[in-house]
RODO-2510 file (C-alpha; in nm, 4 decimals, decimal comma):
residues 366
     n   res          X          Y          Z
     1     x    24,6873    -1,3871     8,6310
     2     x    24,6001    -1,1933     8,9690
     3     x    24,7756    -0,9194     8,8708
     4     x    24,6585    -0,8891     8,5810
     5     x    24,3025    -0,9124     8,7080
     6     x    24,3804    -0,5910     8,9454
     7     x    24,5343    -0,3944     8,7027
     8     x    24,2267    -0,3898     8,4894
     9     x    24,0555    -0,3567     8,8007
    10     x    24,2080    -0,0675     8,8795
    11     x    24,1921     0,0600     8,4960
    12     x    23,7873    -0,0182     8,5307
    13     x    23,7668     0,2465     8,8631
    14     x    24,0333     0,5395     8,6875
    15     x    23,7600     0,5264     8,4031
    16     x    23,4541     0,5705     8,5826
    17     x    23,6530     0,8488     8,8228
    18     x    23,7442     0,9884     8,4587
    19     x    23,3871     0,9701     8,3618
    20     x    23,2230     1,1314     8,7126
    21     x    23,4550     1,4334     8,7290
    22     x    23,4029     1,5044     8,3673
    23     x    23,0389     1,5447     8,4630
    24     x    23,0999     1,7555     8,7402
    25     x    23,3131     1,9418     8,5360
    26     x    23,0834     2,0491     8,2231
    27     x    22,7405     1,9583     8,3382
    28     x    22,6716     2,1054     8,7221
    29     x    22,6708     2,5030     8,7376
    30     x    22,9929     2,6529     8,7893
    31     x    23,0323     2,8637     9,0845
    32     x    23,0586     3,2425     9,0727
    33     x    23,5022     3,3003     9,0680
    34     x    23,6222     3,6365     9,1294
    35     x    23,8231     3,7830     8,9087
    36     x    23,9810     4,1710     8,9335
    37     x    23,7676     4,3222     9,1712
    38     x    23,4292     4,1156     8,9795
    39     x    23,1841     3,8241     9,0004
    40     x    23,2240     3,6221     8,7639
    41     x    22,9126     3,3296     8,7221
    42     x    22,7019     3,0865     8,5644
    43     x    22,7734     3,1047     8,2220
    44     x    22,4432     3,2563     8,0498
    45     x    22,4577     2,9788     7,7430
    46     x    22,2907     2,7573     8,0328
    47     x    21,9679     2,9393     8,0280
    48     x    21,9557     2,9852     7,6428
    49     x    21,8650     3,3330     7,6986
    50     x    22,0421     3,6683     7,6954
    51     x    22,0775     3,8819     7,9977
    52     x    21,8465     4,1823     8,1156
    53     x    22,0796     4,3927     8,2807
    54     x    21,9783     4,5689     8,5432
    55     x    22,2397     4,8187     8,7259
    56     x    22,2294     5,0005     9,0377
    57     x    22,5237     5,2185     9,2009
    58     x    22,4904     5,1476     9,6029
    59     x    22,6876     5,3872     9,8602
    60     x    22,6529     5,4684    10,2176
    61     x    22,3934     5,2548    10,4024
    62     x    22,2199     5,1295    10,1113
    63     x    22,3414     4,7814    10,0963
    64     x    22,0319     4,6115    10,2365
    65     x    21,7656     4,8574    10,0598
    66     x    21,9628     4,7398     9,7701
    67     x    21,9378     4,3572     9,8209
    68     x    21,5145     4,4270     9,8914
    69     x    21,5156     4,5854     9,5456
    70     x    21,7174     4,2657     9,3963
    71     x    21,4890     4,0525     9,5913
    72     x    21,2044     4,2044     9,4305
    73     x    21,3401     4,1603     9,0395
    74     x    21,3574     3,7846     9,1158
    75     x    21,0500     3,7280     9,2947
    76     x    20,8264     3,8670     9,0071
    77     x    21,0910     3,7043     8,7566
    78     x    20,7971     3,4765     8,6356
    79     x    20,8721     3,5386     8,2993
    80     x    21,1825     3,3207     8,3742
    81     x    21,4356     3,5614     8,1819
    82     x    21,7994     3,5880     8,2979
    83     x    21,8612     3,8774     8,5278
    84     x    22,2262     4,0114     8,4885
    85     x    22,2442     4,2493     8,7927
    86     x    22,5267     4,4443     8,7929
    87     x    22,6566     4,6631     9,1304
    88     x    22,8702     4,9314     9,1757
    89     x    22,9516     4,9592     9,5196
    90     x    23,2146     5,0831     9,7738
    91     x    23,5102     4,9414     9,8717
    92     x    23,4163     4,6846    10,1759
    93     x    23,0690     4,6565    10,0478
    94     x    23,1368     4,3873     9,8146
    95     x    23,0958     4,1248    10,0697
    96     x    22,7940     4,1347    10,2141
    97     x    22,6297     4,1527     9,8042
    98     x    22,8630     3,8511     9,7571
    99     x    22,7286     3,6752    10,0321
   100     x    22,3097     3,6822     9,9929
   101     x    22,3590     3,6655     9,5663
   102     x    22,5123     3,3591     9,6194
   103     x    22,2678     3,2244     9,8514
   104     x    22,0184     3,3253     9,6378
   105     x    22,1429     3,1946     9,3592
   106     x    22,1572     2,8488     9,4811
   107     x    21,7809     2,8879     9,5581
   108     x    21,6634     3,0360     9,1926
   109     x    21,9828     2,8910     8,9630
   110     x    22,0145     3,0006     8,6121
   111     x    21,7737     3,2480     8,6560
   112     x    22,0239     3,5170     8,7385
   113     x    22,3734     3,6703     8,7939
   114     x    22,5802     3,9377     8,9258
   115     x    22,8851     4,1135     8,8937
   116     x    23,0288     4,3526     9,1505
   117     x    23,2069     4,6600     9,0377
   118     x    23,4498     4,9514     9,1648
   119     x    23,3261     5,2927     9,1587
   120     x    23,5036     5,4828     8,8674
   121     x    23,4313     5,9012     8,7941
   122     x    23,6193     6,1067     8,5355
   123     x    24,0278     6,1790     8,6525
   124     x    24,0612     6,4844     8,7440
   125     x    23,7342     6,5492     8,8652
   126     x    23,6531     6,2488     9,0604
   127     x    23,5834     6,3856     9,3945
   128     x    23,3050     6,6624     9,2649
   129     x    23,1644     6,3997     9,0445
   130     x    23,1024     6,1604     9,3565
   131     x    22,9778     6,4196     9,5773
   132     x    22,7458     6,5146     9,2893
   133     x    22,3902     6,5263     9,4934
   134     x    22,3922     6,2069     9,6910
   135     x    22,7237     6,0129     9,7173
   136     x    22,8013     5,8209     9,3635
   137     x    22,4804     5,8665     9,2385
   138     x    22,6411     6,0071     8,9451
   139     x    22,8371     5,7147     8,8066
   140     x    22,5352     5,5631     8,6299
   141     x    22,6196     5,8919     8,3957
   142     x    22,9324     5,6891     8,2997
   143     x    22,7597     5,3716     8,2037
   144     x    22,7943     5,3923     7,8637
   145     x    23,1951     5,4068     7,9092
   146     x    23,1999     5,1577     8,1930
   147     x    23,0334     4,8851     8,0385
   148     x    23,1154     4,8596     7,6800
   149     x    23,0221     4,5148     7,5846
   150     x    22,6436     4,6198     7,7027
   151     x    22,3959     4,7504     7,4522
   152     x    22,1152     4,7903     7,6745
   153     x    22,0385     4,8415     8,0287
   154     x    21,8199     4,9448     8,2993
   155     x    21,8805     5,1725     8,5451
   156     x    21,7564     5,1799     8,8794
   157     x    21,8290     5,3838     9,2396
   158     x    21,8496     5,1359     9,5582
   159     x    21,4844     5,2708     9,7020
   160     x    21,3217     5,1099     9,4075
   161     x    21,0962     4,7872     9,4376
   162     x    20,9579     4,5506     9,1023
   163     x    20,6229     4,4631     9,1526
   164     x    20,5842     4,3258     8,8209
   165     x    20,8198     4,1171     8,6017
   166     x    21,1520     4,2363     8,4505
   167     x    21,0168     4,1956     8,1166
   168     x    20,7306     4,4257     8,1008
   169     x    20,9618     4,7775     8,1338
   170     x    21,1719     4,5593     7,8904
   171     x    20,9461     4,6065     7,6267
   172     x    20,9967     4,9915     7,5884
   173     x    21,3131     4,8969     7,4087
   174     x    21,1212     4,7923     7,0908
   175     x    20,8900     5,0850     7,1329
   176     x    21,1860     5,3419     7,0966
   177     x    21,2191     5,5091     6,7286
   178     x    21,5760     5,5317     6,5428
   179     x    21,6438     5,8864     6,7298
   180     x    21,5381     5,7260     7,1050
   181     x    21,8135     5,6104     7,3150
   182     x    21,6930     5,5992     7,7116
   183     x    21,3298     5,5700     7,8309
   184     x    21,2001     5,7981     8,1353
   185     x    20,8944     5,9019     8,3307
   186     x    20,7282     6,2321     8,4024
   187     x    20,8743     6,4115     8,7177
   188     x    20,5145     6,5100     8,7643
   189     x    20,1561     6,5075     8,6405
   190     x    20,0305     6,8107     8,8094
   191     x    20,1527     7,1471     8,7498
   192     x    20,0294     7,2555     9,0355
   193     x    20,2592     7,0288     9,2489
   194     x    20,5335     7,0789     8,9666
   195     x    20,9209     7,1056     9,1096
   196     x    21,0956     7,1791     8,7754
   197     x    20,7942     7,4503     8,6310
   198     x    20,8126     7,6025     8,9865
   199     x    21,1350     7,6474     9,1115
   200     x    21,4214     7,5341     8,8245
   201     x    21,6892     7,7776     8,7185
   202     x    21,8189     7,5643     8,4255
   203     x    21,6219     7,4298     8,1731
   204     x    21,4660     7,0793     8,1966
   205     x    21,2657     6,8345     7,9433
   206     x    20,9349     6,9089     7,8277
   207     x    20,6424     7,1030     8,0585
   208     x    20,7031     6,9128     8,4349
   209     x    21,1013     6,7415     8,3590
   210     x    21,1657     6,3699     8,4037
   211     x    21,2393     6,1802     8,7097
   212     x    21,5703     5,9512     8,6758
   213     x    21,5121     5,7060     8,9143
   214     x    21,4010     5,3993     8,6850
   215     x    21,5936     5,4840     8,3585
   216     x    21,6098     5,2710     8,0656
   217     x    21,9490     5,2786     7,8495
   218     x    22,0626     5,2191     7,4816
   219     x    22,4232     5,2354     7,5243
   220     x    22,5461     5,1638     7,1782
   221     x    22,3015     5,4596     7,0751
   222     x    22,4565     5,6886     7,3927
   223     x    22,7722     5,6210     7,3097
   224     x    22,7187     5,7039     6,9318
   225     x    22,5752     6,0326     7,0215
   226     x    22,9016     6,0887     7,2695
   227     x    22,6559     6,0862     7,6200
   228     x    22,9249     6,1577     7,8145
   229     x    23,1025     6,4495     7,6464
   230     x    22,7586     6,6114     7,6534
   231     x    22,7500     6,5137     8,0286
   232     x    23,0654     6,6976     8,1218
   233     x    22,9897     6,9951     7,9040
   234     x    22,6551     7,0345     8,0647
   235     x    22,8003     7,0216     8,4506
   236     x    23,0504     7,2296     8,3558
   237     x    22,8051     7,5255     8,2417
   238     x    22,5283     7,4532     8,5333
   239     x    22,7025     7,3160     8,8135
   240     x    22,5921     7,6362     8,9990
   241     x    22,2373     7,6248     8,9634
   242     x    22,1154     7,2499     8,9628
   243     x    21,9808     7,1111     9,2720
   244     x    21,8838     6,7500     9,2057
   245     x    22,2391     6,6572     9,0170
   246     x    22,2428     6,4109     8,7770
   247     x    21,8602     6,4190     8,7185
   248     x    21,9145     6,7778     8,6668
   249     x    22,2122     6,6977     8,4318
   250     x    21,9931     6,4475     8,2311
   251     x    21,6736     6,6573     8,2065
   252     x    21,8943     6,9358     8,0601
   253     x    22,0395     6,6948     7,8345
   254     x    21,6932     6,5822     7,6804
   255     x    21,5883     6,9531     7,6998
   256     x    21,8231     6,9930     7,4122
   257     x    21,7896     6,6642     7,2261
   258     x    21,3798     6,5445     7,3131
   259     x    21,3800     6,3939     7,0554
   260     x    21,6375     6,0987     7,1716
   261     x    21,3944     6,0408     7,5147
   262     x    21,0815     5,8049     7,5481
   263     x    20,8422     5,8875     7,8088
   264     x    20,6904     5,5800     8,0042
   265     x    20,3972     5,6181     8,1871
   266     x    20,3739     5,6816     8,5590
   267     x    20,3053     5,3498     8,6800
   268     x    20,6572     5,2456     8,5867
   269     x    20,8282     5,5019     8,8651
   270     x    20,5149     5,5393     9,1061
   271     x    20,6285     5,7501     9,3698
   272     x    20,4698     5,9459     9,6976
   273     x    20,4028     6,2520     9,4847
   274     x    20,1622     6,0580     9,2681
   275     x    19,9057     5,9526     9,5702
   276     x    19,9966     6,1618     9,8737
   277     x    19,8076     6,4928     9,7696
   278     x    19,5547     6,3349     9,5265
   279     x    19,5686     6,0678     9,2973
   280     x    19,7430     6,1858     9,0060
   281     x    19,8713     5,8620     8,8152
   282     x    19,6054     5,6915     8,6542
   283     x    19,7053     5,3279     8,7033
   284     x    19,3224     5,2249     8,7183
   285     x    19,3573     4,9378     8,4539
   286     x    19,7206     4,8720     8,4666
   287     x    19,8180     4,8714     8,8278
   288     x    20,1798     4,9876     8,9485
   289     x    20,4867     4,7931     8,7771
   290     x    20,7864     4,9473     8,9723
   291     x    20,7285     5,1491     9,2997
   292     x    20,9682     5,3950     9,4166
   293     x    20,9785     5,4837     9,7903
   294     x    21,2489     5,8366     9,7301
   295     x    21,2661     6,0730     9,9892
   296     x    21,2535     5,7616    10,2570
   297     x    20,9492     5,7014    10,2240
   298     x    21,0073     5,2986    10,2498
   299     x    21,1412     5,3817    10,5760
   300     x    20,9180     5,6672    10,7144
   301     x    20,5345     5,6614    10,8222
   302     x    20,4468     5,9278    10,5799
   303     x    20,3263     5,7716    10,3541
   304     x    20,2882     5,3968    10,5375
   305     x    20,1555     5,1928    10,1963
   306     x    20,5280     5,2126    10,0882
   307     x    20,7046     5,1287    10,4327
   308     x    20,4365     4,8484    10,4275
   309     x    20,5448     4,7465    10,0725
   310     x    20,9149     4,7761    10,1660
   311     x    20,8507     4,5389    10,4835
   312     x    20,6960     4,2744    10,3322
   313     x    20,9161     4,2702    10,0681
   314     x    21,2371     4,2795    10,3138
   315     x    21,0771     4,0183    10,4758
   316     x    20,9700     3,7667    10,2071
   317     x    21,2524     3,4224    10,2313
   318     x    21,3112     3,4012     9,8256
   319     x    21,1856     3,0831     9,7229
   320     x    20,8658     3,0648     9,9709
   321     x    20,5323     3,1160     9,8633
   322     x    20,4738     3,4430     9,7728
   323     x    20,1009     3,4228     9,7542
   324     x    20,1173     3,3478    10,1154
   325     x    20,4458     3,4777    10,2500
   326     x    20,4562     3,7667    10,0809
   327     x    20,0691     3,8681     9,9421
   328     x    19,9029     3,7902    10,2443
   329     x    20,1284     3,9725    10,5371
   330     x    20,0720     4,2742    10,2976
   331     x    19,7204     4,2545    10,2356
   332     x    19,7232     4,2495    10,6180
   333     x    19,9543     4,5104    10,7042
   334     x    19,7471     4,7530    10,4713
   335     x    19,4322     4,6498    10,6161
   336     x    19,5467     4,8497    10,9673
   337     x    19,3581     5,2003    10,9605
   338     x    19,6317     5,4011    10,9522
   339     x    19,7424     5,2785    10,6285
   340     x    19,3896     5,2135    10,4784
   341     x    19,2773     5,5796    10,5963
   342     x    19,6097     5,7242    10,4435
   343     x    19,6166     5,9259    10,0919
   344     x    19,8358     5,6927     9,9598
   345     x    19,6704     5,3834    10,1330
   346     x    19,3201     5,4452     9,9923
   347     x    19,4258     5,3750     9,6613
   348     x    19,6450     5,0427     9,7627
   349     x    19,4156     4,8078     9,5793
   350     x    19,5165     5,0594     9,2377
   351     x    19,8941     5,0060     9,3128
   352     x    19,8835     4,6237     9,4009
   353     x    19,6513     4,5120     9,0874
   354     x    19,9341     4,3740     8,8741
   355     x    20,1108     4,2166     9,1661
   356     x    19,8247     4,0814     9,2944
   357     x    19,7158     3,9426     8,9582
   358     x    20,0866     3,8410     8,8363
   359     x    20,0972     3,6430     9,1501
   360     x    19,7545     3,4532     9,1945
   361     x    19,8142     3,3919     8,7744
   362     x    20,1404     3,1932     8,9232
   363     x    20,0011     2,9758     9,2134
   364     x    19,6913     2,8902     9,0108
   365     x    19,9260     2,7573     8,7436
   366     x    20,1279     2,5633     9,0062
***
């Protein structure tokens, strides 16, 4: 009678272990696994909602610009979609991504993922391809044949910073016709300051050119049209006379075919050139979406309303308040008179209206 007594006993305890490491098993997140050279994570069916994906090629000492810009997507994430952020990187870089993502992650679960990949240019002509301008900046040229099960994308460089949620550059998407396939802004609104109408010796899209930094991409559609034999044809014929590489590659590109290109307006790539003369990007009502400190300007006193941007940003801990921990140590840093009395600095209030009023929206929910 005792024994049997401990042998359902014992039956009793294998069925509840049974019965706790099947919940571990399909209920908590799974941990990011890696699998060839990749991050593979939480599985996206958890959120119920497809990914954004948002890609970025990082080389040299861009790692931690890189991360600021990530940083940024999820802090203003307040639509709640699921970020897919995908990295190419250098060998050895791989890491230190690995290592913050997956803190982060643990902070703002289900909200996004990454996936770490290998740099990869044409054989044959790998080396001139990765030298193209700055180093790698060319691979996001080779998107649509390096990510295949992706439809859409977008594009940014490392010195870019969201200041608005993920969603609202999203919506171009739907605004694009049957022809459209990527979304760009102007290069400039001033002819006067114009690169492209003053100094280009190719061609280049419409009166001023496009800037490539914050690209949106239709894959499927790019790949239909063959993107990347046009690409290679197009190097191959101007290689001597761009200066700016693959933005020179891709305004050549829509020189020929405008009529696959959406323009966005300027407050969705607002750079130095736009404030640093004269205001030139009329961002009155709509404030600045996606900032873009090129040239170094995050990390020169230039222009100090983006190295002030950049700093509070960098130093923002993900998951604190931002209204406080973020908002406020800007509104402060811009408040010193040599940012307020700066070109760029006098119209900070302009630039900051849709993060300020994205952000105060959020805490007065909470």
């Amino acid at each position: 009678m005792v024994n049997k007594k401990q042998h359902l006993h014992m039956c009793l305890l294998c069925l509840i272990a049974l019965a706790i490491l099947s919940y571990f098993v399909h209920q908590r997140p799974s941990l990011a696994t890696e699998t060839k050279g990749k991050v593979v994570g939480y599985n996206a069916v958890q959120t119920g909602k497809p990914p954004l994906y948002i890609v970025v090629v990082c080389c040299g000492q861009r790692v931690q610009e890189t991360l600021v810009m990530i940083k940024s997507a999820i802090l203003f994430n307040y639509d709640e979609e699921y970020l897919k952020f995908v990295i190419f990187t250098e060998d050895g870089k791989g890491d230190e991504f690995r290592e913050k993502l997956t803190d982060w992650r643990e902070i703002k679960p289900f909200t996004f993922d990454f996936e770490i990949l290998p740099l990869k240019f044409p054989s044959g002509n790998e080396v001139e391809w990765r030298n193209l301008f700055k180093p790698c900046a060319a691979q996001r040229l080779f998107l649509p044949s390096l990510l295949t099960h992706v439809d859409s994308l977008l594009y940014v460089d490392t010195d870019i910073l969201f200041l608005s949620p993920i969603s609202d550059i999203w919506r171009f998407f739907k605004k694009f016709n049957e022809t459209q396939m990527s979304a760009l802004t102007p290069e400039h609104e001033n002819e006067n300051i114009g690169w492209y109408n003053r100094f280009a010796r190719h061609p280049f899209y419409g009166r001023l050119g496009v800037n490539s930094g914050v690209m949106l991409m239709n894959l499927t559609r790019m790949r239909e049209m063959k993107w990347e034999q046009h690409i290679v044809s197009i190097h191959k014929e101007y290689k001597l006379r761009i200066i700016w590489g693959d933005q020179d590659i891709i305004n050549i590109l829509f020189y020929y075919h405008p009529d696959k290109l959406y323009i966005m307006p300027c407050e969705y790539n607002y750079r130095p050139d736009h404030c640093m003369y004269m205001s030139i990007c009329n961002m009155t009502h709509a404030g600045v979406k996606v900032i873009h400190g090129n040239r170094g300007y995050f990390h020169s006193d230039r222009q100090p309303l983006f190295k002030s941007i950049y700093e509070a940003m960098e130093n923002y801990q993900l998951g604190s308040n931002a209204n406080t921990d973020f908002l406020m140590p800007l509104h402060a840093a811009l408040s010193i008179p040599s940012v307020n009395n700066s070109s760029c600095g006098k119209v900070s209030n302009e630039v900051l209206k849709v993060a300020n009023a994205v952000i105060s929206k959020r805490y007065r929910e909470v």
